[in-house]
N, C-alpha and C positions, 0 to 999 in steps of 0.2 A: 504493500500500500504506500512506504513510504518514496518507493522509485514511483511508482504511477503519477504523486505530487510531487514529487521532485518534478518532473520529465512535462507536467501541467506547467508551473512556474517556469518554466523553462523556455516551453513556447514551444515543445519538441512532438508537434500532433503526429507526427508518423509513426512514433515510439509509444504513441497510445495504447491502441486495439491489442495489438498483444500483452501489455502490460493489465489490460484491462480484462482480458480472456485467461488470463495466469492466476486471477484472484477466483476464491471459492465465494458461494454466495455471502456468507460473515465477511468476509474482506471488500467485496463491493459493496457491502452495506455502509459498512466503520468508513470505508470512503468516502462514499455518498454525502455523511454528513462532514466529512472534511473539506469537499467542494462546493458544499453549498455555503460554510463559512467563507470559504476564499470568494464566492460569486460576490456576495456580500461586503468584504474587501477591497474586491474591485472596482467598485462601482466608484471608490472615493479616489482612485490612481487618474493622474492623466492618462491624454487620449494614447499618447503612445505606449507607455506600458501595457495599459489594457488590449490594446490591437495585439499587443507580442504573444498573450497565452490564451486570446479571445475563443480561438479554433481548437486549442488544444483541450480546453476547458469545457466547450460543445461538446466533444466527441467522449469527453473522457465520464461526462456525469451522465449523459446517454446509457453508455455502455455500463453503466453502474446502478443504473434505476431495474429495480427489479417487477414492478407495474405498469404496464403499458399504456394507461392515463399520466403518471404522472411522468413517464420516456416522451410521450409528446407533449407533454406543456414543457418541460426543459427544452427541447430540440426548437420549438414554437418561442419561445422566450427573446423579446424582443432585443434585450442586452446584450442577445449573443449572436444575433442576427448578422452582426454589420462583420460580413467576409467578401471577397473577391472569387476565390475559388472556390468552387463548393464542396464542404466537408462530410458532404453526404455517404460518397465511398467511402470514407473513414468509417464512418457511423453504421454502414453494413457490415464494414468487416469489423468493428467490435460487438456486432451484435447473433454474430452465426455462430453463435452453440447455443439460438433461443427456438423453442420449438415453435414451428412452423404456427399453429393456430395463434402465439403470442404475437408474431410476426404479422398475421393478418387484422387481427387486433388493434397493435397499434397502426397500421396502415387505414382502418376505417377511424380510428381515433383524429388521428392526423390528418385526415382530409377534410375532416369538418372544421380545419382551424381556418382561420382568415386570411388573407394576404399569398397564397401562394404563388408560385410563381413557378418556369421552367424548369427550374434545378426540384422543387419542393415534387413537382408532377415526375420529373423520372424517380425520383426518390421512393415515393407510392407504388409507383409504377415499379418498382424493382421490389419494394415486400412484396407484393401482391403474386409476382413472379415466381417468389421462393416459398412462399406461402401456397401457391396454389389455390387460393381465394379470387374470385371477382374483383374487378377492379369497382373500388366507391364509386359513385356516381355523383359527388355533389357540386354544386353550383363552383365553389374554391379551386376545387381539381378541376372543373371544367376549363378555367379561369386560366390554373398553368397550362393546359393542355392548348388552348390557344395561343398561349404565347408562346410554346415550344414548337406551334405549327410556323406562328410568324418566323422564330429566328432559323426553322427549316427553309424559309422561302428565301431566305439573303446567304446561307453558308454556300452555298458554292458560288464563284465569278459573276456566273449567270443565273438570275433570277428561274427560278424554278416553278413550275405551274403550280397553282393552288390543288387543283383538281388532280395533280400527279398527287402531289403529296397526301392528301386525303386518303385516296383509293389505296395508297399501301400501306396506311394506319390501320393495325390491326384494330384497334379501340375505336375507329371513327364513327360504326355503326351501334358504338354505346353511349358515345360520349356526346356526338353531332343533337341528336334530338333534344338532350340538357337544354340545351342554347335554346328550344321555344319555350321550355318552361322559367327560366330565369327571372327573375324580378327584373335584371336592365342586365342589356349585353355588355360582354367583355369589349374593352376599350380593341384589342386586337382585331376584333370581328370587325372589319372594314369591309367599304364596298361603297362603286362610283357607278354613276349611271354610262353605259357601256353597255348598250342592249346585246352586241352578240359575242361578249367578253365571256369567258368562263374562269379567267383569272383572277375573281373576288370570292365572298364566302356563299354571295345568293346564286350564282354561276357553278360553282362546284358543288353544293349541296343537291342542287337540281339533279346535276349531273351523277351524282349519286343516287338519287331517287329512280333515274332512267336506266342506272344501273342493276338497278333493285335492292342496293346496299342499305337506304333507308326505305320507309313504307311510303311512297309518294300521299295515297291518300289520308294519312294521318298530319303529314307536312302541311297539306292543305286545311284542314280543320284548325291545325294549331295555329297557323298564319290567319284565319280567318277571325279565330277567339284570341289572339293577342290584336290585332287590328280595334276589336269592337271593345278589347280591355282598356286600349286608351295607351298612353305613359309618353315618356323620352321621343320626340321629334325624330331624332336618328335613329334609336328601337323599332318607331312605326315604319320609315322607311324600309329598313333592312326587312322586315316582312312582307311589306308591298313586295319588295322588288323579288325576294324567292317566290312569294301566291303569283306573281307575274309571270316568272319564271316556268312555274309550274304547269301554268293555264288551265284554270278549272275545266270540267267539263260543263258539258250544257245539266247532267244532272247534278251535278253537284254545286253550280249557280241559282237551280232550281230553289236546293234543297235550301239554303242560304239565306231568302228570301227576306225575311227580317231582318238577318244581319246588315245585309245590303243597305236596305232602306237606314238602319240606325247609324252607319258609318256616312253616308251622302246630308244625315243631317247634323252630325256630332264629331264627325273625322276630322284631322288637319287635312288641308285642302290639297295633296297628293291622295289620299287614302278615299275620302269625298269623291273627289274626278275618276279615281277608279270605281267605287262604288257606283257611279252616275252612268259609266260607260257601261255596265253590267246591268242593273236596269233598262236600258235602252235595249240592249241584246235581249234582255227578258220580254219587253215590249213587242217587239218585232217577234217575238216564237209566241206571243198570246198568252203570255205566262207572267204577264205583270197584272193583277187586279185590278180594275177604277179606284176602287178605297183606300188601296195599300199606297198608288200614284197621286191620287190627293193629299193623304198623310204625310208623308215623304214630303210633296212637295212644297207645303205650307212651311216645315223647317228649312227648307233648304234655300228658299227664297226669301226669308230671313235672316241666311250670312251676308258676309260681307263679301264675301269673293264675287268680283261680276262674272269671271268667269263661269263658276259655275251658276251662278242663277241666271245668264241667260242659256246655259244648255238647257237650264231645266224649264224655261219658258218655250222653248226650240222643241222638247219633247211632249208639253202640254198641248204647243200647237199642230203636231203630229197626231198626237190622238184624238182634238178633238177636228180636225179633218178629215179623219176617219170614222168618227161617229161624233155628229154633234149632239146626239142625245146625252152623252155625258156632261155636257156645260151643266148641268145644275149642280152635279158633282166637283168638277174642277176647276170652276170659276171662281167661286172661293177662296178656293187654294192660289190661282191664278193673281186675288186681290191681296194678297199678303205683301207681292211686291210692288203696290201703291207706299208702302212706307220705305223702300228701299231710298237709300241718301244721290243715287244715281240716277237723273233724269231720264237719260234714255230706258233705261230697266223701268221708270215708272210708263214713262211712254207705249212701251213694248207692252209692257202689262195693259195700260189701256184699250192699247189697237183688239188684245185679243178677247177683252170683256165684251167690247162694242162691237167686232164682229157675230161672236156667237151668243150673245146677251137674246137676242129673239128665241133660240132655243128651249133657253128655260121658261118653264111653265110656272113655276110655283110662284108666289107674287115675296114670299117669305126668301127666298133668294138674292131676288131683287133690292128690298128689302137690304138684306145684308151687305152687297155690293153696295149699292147708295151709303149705305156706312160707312164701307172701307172708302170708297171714294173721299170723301171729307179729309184725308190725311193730305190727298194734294194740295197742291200750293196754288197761289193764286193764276199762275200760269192754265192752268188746266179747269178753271172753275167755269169757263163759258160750256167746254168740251161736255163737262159730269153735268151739269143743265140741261144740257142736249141730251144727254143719253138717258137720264134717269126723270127726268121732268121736275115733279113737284115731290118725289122722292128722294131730289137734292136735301139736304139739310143745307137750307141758311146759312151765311155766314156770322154766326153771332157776336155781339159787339164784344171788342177785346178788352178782356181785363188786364187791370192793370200788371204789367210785368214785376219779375219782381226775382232779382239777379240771385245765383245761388252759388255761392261761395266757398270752401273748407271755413273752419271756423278759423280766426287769426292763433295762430300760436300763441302760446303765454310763456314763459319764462320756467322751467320747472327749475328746482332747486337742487341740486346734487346730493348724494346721499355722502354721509361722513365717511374718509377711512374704516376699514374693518379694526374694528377693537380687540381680536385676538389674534392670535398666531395661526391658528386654523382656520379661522375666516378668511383672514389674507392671503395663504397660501392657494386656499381656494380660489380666491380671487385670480391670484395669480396666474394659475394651472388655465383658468379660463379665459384671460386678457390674453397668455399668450398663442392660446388656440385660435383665436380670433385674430392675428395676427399674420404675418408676412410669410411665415413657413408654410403655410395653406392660402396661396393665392387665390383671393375672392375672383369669382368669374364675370367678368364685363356685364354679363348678365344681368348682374346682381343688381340690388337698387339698394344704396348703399347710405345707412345709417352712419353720418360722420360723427355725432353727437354723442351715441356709443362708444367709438372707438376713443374717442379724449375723455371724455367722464371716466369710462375703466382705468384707463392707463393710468391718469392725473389720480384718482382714486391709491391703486396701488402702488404709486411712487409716493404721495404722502404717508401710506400707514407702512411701510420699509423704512420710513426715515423716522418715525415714532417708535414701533415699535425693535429695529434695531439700537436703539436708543436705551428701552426699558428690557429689554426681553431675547440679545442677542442672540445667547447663545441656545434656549429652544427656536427660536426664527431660524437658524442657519442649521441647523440639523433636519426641521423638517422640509426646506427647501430640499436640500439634499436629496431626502427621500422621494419626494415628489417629483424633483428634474430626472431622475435617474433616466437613461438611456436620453435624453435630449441630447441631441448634437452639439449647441454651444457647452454643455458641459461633456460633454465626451471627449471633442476637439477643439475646446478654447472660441474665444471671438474669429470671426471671421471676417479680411479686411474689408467687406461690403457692408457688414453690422457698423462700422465704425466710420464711414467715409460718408458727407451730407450729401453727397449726391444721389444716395441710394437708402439711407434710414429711414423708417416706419418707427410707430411708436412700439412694435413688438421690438424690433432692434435696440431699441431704448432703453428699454424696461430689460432685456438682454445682459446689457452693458451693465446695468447697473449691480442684477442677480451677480454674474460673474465676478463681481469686483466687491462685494457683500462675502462669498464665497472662497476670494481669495483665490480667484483663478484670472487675477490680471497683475501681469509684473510691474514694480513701477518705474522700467524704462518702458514698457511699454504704454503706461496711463499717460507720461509727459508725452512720446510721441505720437500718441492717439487724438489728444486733446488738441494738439498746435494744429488737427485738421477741421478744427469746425471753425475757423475762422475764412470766408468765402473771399475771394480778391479777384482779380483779372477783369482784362476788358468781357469776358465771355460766361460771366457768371452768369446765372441765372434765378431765377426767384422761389426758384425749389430747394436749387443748394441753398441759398440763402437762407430761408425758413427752416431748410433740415439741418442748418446748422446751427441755428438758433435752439432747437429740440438736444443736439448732439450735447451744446456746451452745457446746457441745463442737468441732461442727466450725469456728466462728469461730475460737475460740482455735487449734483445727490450723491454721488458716489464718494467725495471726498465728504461731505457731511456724517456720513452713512460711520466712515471710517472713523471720523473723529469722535462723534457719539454727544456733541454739543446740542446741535439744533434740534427744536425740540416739533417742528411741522416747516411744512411749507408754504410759505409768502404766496406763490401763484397758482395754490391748487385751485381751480374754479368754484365759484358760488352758484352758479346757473349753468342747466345743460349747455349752454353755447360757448362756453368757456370764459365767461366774464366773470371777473370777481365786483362783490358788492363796495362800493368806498370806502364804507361806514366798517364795512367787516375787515379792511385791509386795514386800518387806522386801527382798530383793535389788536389785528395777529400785531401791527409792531410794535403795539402797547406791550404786550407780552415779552417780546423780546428784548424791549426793553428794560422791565423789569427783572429779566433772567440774565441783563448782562451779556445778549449774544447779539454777534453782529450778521446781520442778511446776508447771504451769500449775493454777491455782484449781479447776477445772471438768475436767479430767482426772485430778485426786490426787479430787476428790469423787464421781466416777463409778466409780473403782474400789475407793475406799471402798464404799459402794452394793453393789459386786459382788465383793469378799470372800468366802469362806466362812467363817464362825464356826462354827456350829452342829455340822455334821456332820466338820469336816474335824478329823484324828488331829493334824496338828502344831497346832492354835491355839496353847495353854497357850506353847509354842515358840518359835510368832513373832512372841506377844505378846512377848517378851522380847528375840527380836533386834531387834525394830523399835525398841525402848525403847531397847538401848544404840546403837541409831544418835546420840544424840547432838542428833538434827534435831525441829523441831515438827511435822514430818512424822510421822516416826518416834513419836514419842507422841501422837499423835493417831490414828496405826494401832493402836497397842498399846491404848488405850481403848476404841477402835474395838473390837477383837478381842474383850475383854472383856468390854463390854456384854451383858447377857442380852435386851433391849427388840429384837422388830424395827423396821422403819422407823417404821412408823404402824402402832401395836397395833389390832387389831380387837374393833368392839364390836358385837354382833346387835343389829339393830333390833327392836323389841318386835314381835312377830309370834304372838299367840295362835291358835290352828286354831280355826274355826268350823263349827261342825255347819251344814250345809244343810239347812232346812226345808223341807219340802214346798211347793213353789209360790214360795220365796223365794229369796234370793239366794245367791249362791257365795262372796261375798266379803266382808270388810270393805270401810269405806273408811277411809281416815288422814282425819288435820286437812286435810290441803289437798284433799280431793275422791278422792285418782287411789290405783288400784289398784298396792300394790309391797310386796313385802317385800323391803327392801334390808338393808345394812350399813353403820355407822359405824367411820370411825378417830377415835384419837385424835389429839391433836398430839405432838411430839417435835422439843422445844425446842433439842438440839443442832446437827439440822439448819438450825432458824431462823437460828440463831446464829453457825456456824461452818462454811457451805455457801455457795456463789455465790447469789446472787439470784436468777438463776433455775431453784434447788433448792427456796426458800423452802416452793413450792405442797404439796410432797413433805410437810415436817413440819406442815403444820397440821391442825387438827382438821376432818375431812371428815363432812357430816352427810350421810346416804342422802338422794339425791333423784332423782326419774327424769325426768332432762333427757332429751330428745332431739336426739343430734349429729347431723351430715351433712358431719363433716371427715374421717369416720375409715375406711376401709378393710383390705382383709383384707392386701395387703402392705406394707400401715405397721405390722403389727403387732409385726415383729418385734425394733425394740430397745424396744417396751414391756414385753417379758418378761426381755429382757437390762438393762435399765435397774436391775431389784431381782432377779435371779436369785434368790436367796435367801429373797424373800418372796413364796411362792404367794398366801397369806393376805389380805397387804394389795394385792395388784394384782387380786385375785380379787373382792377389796370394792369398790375404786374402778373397777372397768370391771363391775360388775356392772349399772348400765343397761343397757347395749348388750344382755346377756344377755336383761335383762328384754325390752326390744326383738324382739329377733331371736322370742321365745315367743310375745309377747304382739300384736307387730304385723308380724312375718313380715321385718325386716331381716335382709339376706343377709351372710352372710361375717362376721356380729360371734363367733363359736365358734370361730375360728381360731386363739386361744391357748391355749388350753386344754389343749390335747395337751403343750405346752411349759412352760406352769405345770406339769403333774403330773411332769413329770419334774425340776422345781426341787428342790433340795437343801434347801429350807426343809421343816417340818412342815407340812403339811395338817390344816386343822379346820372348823368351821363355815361359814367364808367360801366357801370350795373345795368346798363337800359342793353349798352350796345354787347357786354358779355350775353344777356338774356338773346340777344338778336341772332348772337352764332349761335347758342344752344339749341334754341329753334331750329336751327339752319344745317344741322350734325349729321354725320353721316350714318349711324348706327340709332337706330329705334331707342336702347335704352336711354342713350344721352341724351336725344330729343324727349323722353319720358321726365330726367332728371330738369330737362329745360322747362315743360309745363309744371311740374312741380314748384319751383323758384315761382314760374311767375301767375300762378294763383296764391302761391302765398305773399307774396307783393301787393296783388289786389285786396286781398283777404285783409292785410296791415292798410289799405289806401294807400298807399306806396308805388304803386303803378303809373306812369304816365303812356296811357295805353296810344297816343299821337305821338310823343316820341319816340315810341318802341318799332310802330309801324313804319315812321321814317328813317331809324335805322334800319330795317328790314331791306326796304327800299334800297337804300345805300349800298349792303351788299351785293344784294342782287345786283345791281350795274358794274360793283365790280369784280362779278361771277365767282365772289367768295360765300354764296349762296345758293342754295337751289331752290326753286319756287318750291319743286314737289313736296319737300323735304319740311318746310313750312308751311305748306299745307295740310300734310299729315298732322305735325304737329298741335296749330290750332285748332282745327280739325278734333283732336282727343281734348285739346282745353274745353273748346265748346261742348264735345258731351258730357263733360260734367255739371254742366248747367251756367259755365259764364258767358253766355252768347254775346252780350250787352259788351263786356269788355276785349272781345275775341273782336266784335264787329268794329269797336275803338280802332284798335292796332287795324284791320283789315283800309278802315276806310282812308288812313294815310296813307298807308303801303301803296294801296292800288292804283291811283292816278300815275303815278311814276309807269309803271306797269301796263297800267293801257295805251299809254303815250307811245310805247315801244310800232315801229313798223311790222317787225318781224314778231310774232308773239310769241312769249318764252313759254317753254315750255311747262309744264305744271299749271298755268293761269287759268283753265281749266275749275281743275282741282280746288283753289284758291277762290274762284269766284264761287263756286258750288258752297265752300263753307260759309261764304260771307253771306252767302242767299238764304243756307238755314239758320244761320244768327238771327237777319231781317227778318224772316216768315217769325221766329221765335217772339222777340224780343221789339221789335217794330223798328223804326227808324226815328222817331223822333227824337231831335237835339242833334244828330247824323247829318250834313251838311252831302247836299245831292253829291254823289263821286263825277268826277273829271273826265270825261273820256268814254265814261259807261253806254252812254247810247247811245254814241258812236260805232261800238262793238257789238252792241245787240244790233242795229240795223246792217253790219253785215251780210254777204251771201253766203248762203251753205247753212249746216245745220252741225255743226262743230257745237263738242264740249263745251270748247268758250264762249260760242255764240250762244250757246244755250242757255248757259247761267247765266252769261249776263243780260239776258234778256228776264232770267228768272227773279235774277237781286234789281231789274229797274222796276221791272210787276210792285213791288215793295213799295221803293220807293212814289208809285203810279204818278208817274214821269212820262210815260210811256203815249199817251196824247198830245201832252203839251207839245214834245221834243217832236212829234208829228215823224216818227221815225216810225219806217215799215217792222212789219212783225214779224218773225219768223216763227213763231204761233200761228199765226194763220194759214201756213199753206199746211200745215202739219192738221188742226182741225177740219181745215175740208179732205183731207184723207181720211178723218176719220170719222164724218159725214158722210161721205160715199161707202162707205162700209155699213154704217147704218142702214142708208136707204137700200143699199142691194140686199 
C-alpha cells in the first residue's frame, strides 16, 4: 500500500494498475481511505502540483473502490477530471480481476452520469465488451457517442462520409433512435439544408432507414411527435428535415391528420409550411375534411407569417371553387384574416368573402362576417357597406384614447451584505455562476441590475466579514471553489487586463487574493494595468478599468482587515448610492479613524445622486460639517450643477438623397457616423485615482471598432455613472453604431438601464435609442423598445426628436427602414400607439421626400396607419409628402399604407388626390354582381 502512495504522489500513473492489482481486498480498502485523505489534500496545492498526481490519483482510487457506485462517482469526480490523455486504459487495466457482472455494473452506473464525452463512451463501450452486457442506452452515452462519430469524421486527411461511418457502427442501430427520444439534441448532431446531401445526420439516418438498419416507420412517428412536442428551433428543424427525408407515405399522412393540422397552427414557421404543404396533398386525395380545413385555418391565418396565411387563403380559395357550398363553413374561417396587420392579406380575405358571400344561406353567417368585417380600417368601410348593407355595424363615435404604458420604474432598494459566512459564500457560488465562465447567449434579454447589485452585494460582505470572521470565510471558500479553474490555475491574464473584465473576473480577483493565491509581484504588476492611456483607448477599457482598480484596493483592504464596508456599494438597484446615506458610511469612518480607500470614496462619488434626489441641498451640509476632506469634497460634489463629461452633438446636418446618389455624408476621415462628443472635467483629472483620469477628459466621436466588450460586462458600465445616461450614452455610442450598421450582437444591452438612470435624458440618449431601433439582431432591437417605453413611461421621451434622428440615419444608410419598423412595430403592440405615431410622424417626411423609395417604407407606413386607426390623429400635424405617395400608380405596399394612414388623417378629399381604393372596390363590385 505504501508503494501504491508513494508511486500516487509521484505522478507515476503507469506504475499504478499493477500496484493496484498486487493488493488483497484489506489493502485496497486501508488505501482507499489513504486516497481519499490525499484527494482532500489536494485540492489546497497549486495548479501545478495537482496536474502532477491528478491521473495517477484517478486511476489508483478506481482500482481501489471495491463498489461499483461508488468506482463511478470517483472516476465521474469533477476534481479529477481535468486530463489530456485519457486515463481510461489505465483504469481497465487496474480493474480486470473484477468479475464480469461488476464490470457491467459499473458500466450502466456510469453512463447515467452527466457530461460524457468521446473518451467516457469508448470507456462504457469497453466494460460492456468485457462484461458481455448490453450497451446503456442513455441520453449521456448517446451524447459521447456522437461526439466520437464527429471526431471519426475529421481523423483521416479527408473528410469521411457520415453515412460511411454510421453503417459500420456496430451500436448505430441502438444508439441512433436515442436521438428522437432526447429532451434536446447533442450539440454534435449537425445538419444544413443540402436537399440531396447525405453527409449530415438527417441524410445518413435516412439512409439507414433504407437500409433497414433503423425501422423507417417508427423514425417517422417519432419525427412527427417530437414536431407537434414543440422545443429548440434547431431540434425542430433537424426533425423536419429526417420526416422530409423520409417522405411519409400517403397513409401515413392520412393517419397524421390532426397532427398536421396542430403543427400548420402552433409550429415554427419551417415545421407550419411543411405541415401546410401536407394538407394540401391531403386536399387534393379528398382526405382533408370541410371542418378539420376551417379549424386549421382560423389558427393559421392568425400568425404572423404572410407566407403562410396567404397559402392558406390560396387553398381556401381552391376549395371553395370547387364546391361553393362550403362558404358557410369556410368563410368564417376565411374572416379571421380581416384582423391580419397586412393589407393585402386583408384585401385577399375580402375579395374571397364577397365572391362567395351569395353562397351562404344562413343569415346567422352573414351575421358573423359583418362582424369580423368591422376590424377593417377605414380604407375598406365603403367596400363592407357594399357587401353587407345594413349588417354593416356603424362606425361608432370614438372614445376617448387612452395610451398604455409599462408602469414607470421606481427605485428598488438593494438588499444588505449577507450577515454570515454561509450566506455569503452562497452568494458567492451564485454571483459567480452568473458570470463570464458561462457566457450568456445574445439571446438572452439581459438583466444588468442583477449582475451589479450581486457582485457590489458580495464585494461588500468579503470586506466585512473578512474583517470579523476571517479565518471561517477563507476555509469555507475553499470548500466551495474546489475544482474552479481560477483556483486550480491561478488568475488568468484576461481576469486581470480592463479590456476584457466582467464583474465575475472581479469578484475573481478578489476570492484569489483573500485566498492567498496572488503573489505580491504579481498584485503591483497587475494593478499598474487598470490604468487606461493611448490615443486608442476606448470607453470599455476605461470603465473596466475603473471596476479593475476598485476591486485591487478591496483586495488590499480585505488584506489589511481595517475597513470596516464599502463607500460605493449601491443604495438602489441602479447603482446609485443615497447622499444622505454616503455622509453617514463617512460618519462612520470617521469615527473608527479609517481613511476611504482613493478608488472606493471616487466610485461613489460617481454614483451619488444630485440631481433628482429631495435631500441634496441637506447633505450637502452634513457632509461639510463632517469636518473631513472627504466630507467636502462630497459637499462640492453634491453641488456641482456639471455632469461627469458634458455632452456635445457632433455636427450632423440631414442630407437630402438625390436620385441615383448617395444616402450619406462622409466626415474628414472617410467613414460613415454620426456620433457624440464630451467634454473634459478637470476635477476628475485632478482629484480622482489615475485610473478615473480616462473618465474626465475631453472624448472626441470616433467609430473605433472593439472586440473586448460583451453583453454581460455591461453591467457596472451603467452602474459606474448611474447618474449620467447622457454621457455613457455618448461614449458607448460606437458599439451602437456597430450593432446598426454592421450587425454586432449584444452591444443594446444597456440601454434599458440607462433609461431608467436618475440623470436627465437628451440628445445623446435620443440618438443611442435611434440605432437601437435600427440593430441588426431582433434581440437588441427588443432591448431598444424596452429603453424606450420606459423613457415614455418616466415622460422622458421626446418622441419628434427620436423620429428625427431616425430620419438622420436613415440618409446616412446607418439605418435600415425595415429594421425600424419591426421594431416600432413591437412598441406599438404593446399599446403605445400615440407615442410610436410621435416618433413615426417626424421620421417620415424625410422619407417620403426620397425619389427612389427605400426600402422597408412599406412596413413603416403600415405601423404608423395602425397607430392612426388606434389612437387617432389629433395634435399629429398632416405628414409631408403622404398624398403625394398615396396618389401614386400601382398598388404597392407603400402605396397602400399610405393611402391607409391618409384615410386617418381624411385628407384624402381635400388633397383631391386619386384613390387607389377605388379601382380595387370596383373589382370587388364586379365580383359581387357576377
Amino acid at each position: 500500500m505504501n508503494e501504491l502512495l508513494t508511486a500516487v504522489r509521484a505522478g507515476r500513473h503507469h506504475d499504478v494498475p499493477p500496484l493496484v492489482l498486487a493488493l488483497d481486498r484489506s489493502g485496497r480498502r486501508s488505501a482507499l481511505t489513504e486516497l481519499k485523505e490525499l484527494r482532500k489534500e489536494v485540492r489546497g496545492w497549486d495548479w501545478q502540483r495537482r496536474d502532477r498526481i491528478r491521473k495517477a490519483l484517478l486511476v489508483a482510487g478506481a482500482g481501489c473502490h471495491s463498489g461499483a457506485a461508488g468506482c463511478a462517482a470517483w472516476i465521474g469526480g469533477r476534481d479529477l477530471r481535468d486530463w489530456t490523455r485519457s486515463p481510461y486504459p489505465l483504469i481497465l487495466a487496474s480493474l480486470k480481476d473484477r468479475d464480469p457482472a461488476w464490470l457491467g455494473d459499473l458500466a450502466h452506473r456510469f453512463a447515467g452520469r452527466a457530461a460524457l464525452s468521446e473518451a467516457e463512451y469508448t470507456f462504457v463501450g469497453e466494460l460492456t465488451r468485457i462484461a458481455r452486457v448490453p450497451l446503456p442506452v442513455t441520453d449521456n452515452l448517446v451524447t459521447g457517442w456522437t461526439e466520437l462519430v464527429g471526431a471519426a469524421r475529421w481523423r483521416r486527411r479527408t473528410r469521411r462520409p457520415l453515412t460511411e461511418i454510421l453503417r459500420d457502427d456496430p451500436h448505430a442501430a441502438v444508439l441512433a433512435p436515442r436521438l428522437f427520444e432526447m429532451a434536446e439534441l447533442p450539440p454534435q448532431v449537425d445538419f444544413y439544408d443540402a436537399p440531396d446531401s447525405q453527409d449530415h445526420w438527417p441524410g445518413a439516418l435516412s439512409a439507414l432507414a433504407e437500409d433497414g438498419v433503423l425501422d423507417r416507420s417508427y423514425l417517422v412517428e417519432r419525427c412527427v411527435a417530437r414536431l407537434m412536442r414543440g422545443g429548440k428551433s434547431v431540434d425542430q428543424r433537424f426533425f423536419l428535415a429526417v420526416l422530409q427525408r423520409l417522405e411519409a407515405t400517403e397513409d401515413e399522412e392520412k393517419s397524421c391528420l390532426r397532427d398536421w393540422t396542430a403543427m400548420a397552427a402552433d409550429g415554427i414557421a419551417p415545421v407550419a409550411s411543411h405541415a401546410q404543404q401536407v394538407l394540401v396533398r391531403l386536399d387534393a386525395r379528398g382526405e382533408l375534411p370541410v371542418r378539420e380545413l376551417a379549424d386549421v385555418s382560423g389558427a393559421v391565418l392568425f400568425r404572423q407569417e404572410k407566407k403562410l396565411v396567404r397559402a392558406q387563403l390560396t387553398l381556401l380559395g381552391k376549395v371553395l371553387r370547387r364546391d361553393s357550398s362550403t362558404a358557410g363553413e369556410l368563410l368564417p374561417a376565411v374572416a379571421e384574416a380581416f384582423g391580419h396587420e397586412a393589407i393585402d392579406v386583408q384585401e385577399r380575405a375580402l375579395k374571397l368573402v364577397a365572391r362567395y358571400l351569395p353562397a351562404v344561406a344562413g343569415p346567422d353567417v352573414r351575421e358573423q362576417l359583418a362582424s369580423a368585417a368591422a376590424q377593417l380600417g377605414p380604407m375598406h368601410r365603403e367596400t363592407v357597406t357594399a357587401l353587407f348593407g345594413e349588417l354593416a355595424e356603424e362606425e361608432e363615435a370614438p372614445q376617448a384614447y387612452e395610451e398604455f404604458l409599462p408602469p414607470a420604474p421606481v427605485l428598488r432598494r438593494q438588499e444588505p451584505a449577507p450577515k454570515t459566512v454561509a450566506e455569503l459564500v452562497e452568494e458567492v457560488v451564485r454571483v459567480r455562476a452568473r458570470g463570464s465562465e458561462h457566457w450568456i447567449p445574445a439571446s438572452a434579454v439581459l438583466d444588468t441590475s442583477a449582475g451589479i447589485t450581486g457582485f457590489e452585494r458580495v464585494l461588500d460582505g468579503l470586506v466585512r466579514l473578512a474583517r470579523s470572521d476571517r479565518e471561517e470565510l477563507t476555509g469555507a471558500l475553499r470548500e466551495a471553489l474546489a475544482g474552479v479553474r481560477f483556483v486550480e490555475h491561478g488568475l488568468s491574464p484576461h481576469m486581470v487586463d480592463p479590456r476584457g473584465i466582467s464583474t465575475s473576473h472581479g469578484l475573481s480577483v478578489v476570492l484569489a487574493s483573500l485566498l492567498g493565491l496572488v503573489s505580491e509581484r504579481d498584485r503591483v504588476a497587475w494593478r499598474a494595468k487598470t490604468v487606461v492611456t493611448g490615443a486608442d483607448a476606448c470607453a470599455h477599457a476605461a470603465l473596466n478599468g475603473v471596476l479593475l482598480d476598485r476591486v485591487w484596493e478591496a483586495s488590499e483592504a480585505i488584506a489589511a482587515g481595517q475597513v470596516p464596508f464599502l463607500l460605493a456599494t449601491p443604495t438602489w438597484h441602479t447603482g446609485a448610492v443615497g447622499a444622505a446615506e454616503l455622509v453617514e458610511r463617512l460618519r462612520t469612518y470617521r469615527d473608527l479613524d479609517v481613511r476611504p480607500g482613493p478608488a472606493d470614496f471616487a466610485q461613489a462619488l460617481l454614483r451619488v445622486r444630485r440631481d433628482s434626489d429631495p435631500e441634496r441641498a441637506e447633505a450637502a451640509a452634513a457632509a461639510e460639517a463632517l469636518g473631513t476632506g472627504e466630507g467636502d469634497r462630497l459637499a462640492a460634489w453634491i453641488r456641482a450643477e456639471d455632469s461627469v463629461a458634458p455632452v456635445l452633438r457632433h455636427p450632423a446636418t440631414m442630407v437630402s438623397r438625390p436620385s441615383g446618389g448617395t444616402w450619406w455624408q462622409r466626415t474628414t476621415s472617410g467613414a460613415r457616423q454620426v456620433l457624440v462628443a464630451t467634454r473634459e472635467r478637470l476635477v476628475i483629472q485632478r482629484d480622482f485615482p489615475e485610473a478615473f483620469h480616462w473618465l474626465g477628459r475631453a472624448q472626441l466621436p470616433r467609430a473605433q471598432e472593439c472586440y473586448h466588450w460583451g453583453p454581460e460586462r455591461s453591467s457596472h458600465w451603467t452602474a459606474t455613472l448611474p447618474g449620467d445616461p447622457e454621457t455613457l450614452a455618448a461614449w458607448l455610442m460606437p458599439d451602437l453604431l456597430f450593432a446598426a450598421d454592421q450587425g454586432q450582437r449584444g452591444a443594446v444591452g444597456f440601454l434599458p438601464a440607462l433609461a431608467e438612470s436618475a440623470g436627465e435624458t437628451g440628445g445623446a440618449m435620443h440618438l443611442a435609442l435611434a440605432y437601437g431601433l435600427g440593430a441588426r439582431h431582433p434581440e437588441d432591437r427588443t432591448a431598444a423598445v424596452d429603453a424606450l417605453l420606459v423613457l415614455a413611461a418616466r415622460g422622458r421621451l421626446d418622441g419628434a426628436a427620436l423620429g428625427r434622428e431616425l430620419a438622420i440615419l436613415v440618409d446616412r444608410d446607418l439605418v435600415k427602414v425595415n429594421r425600424t419598423a419591426d421594431a416600432l412595430g413591437t412598441a406599438a403592440a404593446t399599446g403605445a400607439y400615440r407615442t410610436v405615431l410621435t416618433v413615426l410622424a417626424a421620421m417620415l417626411p424625410g422619407l417620403l421626400a426620397y425619389e427612389k423609395t427605400p426600402r422597408g417604407l412599406g412596413d413603416l407606413l403600415s405601423v404608423a396607419a395602425e397607430c392612426a386607426e388606434r389612437c387617432g390623429t389629433g395634435g399629429i400635424e398632416p405628414i409631408a409628402g403622404l398624398a403625394a405617395t398615396a396618389g401614386r400608380k400601382g398598388s404597392s405596399q407603400t402605396v397602400r399604407q399610405a393611402a391607409r394612414l391618409l384615410a386617418t388623417f381624411g385628407e384624402r378629399e381635400e388633397q383631391g388626390t386619386a384613390s387607389p381604393e377605388s379601382d380595387r372596390k370596383a373589382t370587388i363590385g364586379d365580383q359581387i354582381n357576377a
